[in-house]
C-alpha positions as a Python dict, from the first residue, in 0.01 Angstrom:
ca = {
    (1, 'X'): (0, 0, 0),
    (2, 'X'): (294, 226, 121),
    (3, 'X'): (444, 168, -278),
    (4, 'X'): (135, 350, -374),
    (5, 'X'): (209, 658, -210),
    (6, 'X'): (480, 837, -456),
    (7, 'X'): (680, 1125, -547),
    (8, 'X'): (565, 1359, -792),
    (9, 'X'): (898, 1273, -1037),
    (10, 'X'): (798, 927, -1042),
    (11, 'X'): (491, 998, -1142),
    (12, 'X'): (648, 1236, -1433),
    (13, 'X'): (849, 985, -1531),
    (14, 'X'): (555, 707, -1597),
    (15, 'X'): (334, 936, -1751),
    (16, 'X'): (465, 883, -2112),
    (17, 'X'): (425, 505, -2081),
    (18, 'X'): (53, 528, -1970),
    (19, 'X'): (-23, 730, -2251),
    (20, 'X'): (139, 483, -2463),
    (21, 'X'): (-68, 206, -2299),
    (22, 'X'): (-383, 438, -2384),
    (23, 'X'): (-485, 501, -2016),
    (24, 'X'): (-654, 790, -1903),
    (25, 'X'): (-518, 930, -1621),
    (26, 'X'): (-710, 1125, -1388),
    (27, 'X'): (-620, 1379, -1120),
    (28, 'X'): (-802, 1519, -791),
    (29, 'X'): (-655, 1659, -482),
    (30, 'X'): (-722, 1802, -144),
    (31, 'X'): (-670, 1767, 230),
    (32, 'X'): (-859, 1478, 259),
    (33, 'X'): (-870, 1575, 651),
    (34, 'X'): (-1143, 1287, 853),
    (35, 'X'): (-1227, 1058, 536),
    (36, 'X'): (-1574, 982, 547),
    (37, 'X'): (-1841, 875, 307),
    (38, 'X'): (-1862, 1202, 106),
    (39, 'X'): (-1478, 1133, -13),
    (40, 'X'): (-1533, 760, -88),
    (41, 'X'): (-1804, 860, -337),
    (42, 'X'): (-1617, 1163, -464),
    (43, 'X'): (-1292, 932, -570),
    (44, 'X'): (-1471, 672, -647),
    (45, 'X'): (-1671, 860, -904),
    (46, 'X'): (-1325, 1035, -994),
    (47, 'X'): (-1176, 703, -1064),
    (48, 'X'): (-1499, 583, -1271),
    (49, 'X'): (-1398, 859, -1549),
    (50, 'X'): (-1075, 667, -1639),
    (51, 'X'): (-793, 414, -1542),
    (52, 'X'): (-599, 596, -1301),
    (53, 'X'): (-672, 777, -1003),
    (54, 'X'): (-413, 970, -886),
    (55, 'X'): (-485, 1226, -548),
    (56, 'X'): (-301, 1520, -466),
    (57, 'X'): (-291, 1570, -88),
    (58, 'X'): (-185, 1885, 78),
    (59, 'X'): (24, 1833, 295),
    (60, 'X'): (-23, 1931, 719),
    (61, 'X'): (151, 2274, 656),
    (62, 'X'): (-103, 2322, 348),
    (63, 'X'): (-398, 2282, 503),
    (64, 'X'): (-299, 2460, 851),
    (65, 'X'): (-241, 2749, 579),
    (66, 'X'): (-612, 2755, 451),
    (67, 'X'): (-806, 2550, 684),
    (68, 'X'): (-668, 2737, 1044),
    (69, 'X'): (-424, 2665, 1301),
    (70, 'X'): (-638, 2332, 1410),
    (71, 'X'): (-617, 2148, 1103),
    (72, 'X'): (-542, 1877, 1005),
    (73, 'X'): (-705, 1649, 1240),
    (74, 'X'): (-485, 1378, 1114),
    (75, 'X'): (-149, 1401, 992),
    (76, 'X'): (-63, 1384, 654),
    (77, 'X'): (102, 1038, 675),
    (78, 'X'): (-180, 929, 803),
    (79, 'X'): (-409, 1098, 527),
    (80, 'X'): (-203, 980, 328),
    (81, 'X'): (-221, 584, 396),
    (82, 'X'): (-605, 629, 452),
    (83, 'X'): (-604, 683, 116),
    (84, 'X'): (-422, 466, -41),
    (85, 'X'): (-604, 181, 93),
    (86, 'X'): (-879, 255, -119),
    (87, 'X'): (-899, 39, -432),
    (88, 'X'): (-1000, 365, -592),
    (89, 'X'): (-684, 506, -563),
    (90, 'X'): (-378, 414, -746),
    (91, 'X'): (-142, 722, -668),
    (92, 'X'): (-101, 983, -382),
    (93, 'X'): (158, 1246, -400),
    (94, 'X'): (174, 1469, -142),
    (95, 'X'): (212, 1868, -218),
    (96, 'X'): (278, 2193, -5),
    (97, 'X'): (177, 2453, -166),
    (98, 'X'): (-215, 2668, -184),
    (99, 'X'): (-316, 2523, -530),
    (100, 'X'): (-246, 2216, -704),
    (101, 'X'): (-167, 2371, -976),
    (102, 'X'): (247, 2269, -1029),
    (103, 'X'): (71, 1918, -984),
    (104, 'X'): (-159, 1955, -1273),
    (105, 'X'): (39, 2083, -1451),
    (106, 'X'): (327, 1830, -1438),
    (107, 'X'): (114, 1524, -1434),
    (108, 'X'): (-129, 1644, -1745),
    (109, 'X'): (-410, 1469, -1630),
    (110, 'X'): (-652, 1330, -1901),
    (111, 'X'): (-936, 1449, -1659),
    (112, 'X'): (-861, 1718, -1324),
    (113, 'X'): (-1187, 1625, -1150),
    (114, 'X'): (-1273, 1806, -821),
    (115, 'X'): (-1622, 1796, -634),
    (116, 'X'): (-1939, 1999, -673),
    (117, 'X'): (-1813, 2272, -457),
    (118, 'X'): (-1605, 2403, -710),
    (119, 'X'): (-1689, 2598, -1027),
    (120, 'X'): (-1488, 2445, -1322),
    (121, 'X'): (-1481, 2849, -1468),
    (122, 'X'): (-1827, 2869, -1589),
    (123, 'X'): (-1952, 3277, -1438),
    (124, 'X'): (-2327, 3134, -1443),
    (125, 'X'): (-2246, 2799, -1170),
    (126, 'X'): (-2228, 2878, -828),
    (127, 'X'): (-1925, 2708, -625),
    (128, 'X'): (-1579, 2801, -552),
    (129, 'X'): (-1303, 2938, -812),
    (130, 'X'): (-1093, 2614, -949),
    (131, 'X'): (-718, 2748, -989),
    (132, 'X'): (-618, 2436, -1118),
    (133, 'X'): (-849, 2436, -1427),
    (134, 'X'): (-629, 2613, -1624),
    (135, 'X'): (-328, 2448, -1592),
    (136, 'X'): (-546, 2152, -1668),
    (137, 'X'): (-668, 2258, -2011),
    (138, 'X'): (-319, 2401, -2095),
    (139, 'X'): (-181, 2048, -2088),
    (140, 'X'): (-494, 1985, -2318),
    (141, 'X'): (-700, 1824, -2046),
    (142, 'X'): (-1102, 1848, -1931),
    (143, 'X'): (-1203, 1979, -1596),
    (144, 'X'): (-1488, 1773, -1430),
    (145, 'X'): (-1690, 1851, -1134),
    (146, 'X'): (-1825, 1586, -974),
    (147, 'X'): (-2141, 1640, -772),
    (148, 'X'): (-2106, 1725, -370),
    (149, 'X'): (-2223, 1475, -128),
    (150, 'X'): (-2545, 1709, 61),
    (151, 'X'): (-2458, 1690, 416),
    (152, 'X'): (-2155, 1538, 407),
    (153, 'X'): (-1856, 1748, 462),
    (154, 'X'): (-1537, 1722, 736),
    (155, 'X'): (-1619, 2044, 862),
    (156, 'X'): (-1991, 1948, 933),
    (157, 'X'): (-1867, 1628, 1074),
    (158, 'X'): (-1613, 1804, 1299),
    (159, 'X'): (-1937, 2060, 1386),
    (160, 'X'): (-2100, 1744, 1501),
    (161, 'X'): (-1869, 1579, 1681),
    (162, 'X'): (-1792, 1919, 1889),
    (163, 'X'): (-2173, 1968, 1967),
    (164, 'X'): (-2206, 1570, 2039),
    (165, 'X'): (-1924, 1662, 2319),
    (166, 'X'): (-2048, 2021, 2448),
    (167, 'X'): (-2005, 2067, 2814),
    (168, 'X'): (-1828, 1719, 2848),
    (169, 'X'): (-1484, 1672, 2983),
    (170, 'X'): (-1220, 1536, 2695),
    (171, 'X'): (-1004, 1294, 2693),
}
């Protein structure tokens, strides 16, 4: 499982040879932070749009930078092996920068898919701005967004698990 959890060169390097093999390689990332149900069903509908799945996840600097001093709940080895135990998943690299964009654009994804939170560009849909898209279409890929989860989220789930333990002593 641990062999599935790379460095971006290597993944660089074997690009070429997919391509030559005719796979379609598809990219997502993210922090990944708590996996639960929501992110099963994201990557797994990720990984139904080709023959690869490879996940960028930021790494525990990363997401302390946009997520707040408290995150990650789990550390990005951690993250990490979490998800590269899912049979979904053939690659994770992890990254430290804001955007994913270096990865994008040194992995040329076939497909950059992110979820249904994010706005792939289009003025008229409502969801967050996707830096990544254009690196992604630069290297002559398509942007997918794959629809959100409703009510599934790590920061609902950590809402819930902090009013489940209001006025209680923790461990």
């Amino acid at each position: 499982m641990v062999a599935k959890i790379v460095a971006l060169a290597d993944l660089v390097r074997q690009r070429d040879a997919w391509r030559a093999g005719g796979q379609r390689v598809i990219f997502t990332n993210g922090a990944f932070d708590l996996l639960h149900v929501g992110h099963v069903r994201y990557l797994q509908a990720a990984r139904a749009l080709g023959d690869l799945l490879i996940v960028g996840l930021n790494d525990d600097a990363s997401v302390r930078g946009y997520k707040g001093p408290d995150r990650p709940l789990v550390t990005q080895d951690e993250r990490a092996e979490l998800l590269a135990a899912l049979t979904c998943v053939d690659y994770v690299v992890l990254f430290g920068e804001p955007t994913a964009t270096r990865l994008v654009a040194a992995i040329q994804p076939d497909i950059y898919v992110k979820g249904g939170d994010y706005s792939a560009g289009d003025p008229a849909a409502a969801g967050k701005p996707l830096p990544e898209a254009a690196a992604a279409r630069a290297a002559g890929g398509e942007v997918v967004i794959v629809p959100f989860v409703p009510g599934r989220s790590t920061t609902g789930l950590i809402r819930r698990i902090r009013d489940a333990n209001r006025g209680e002593m923790a461990d």
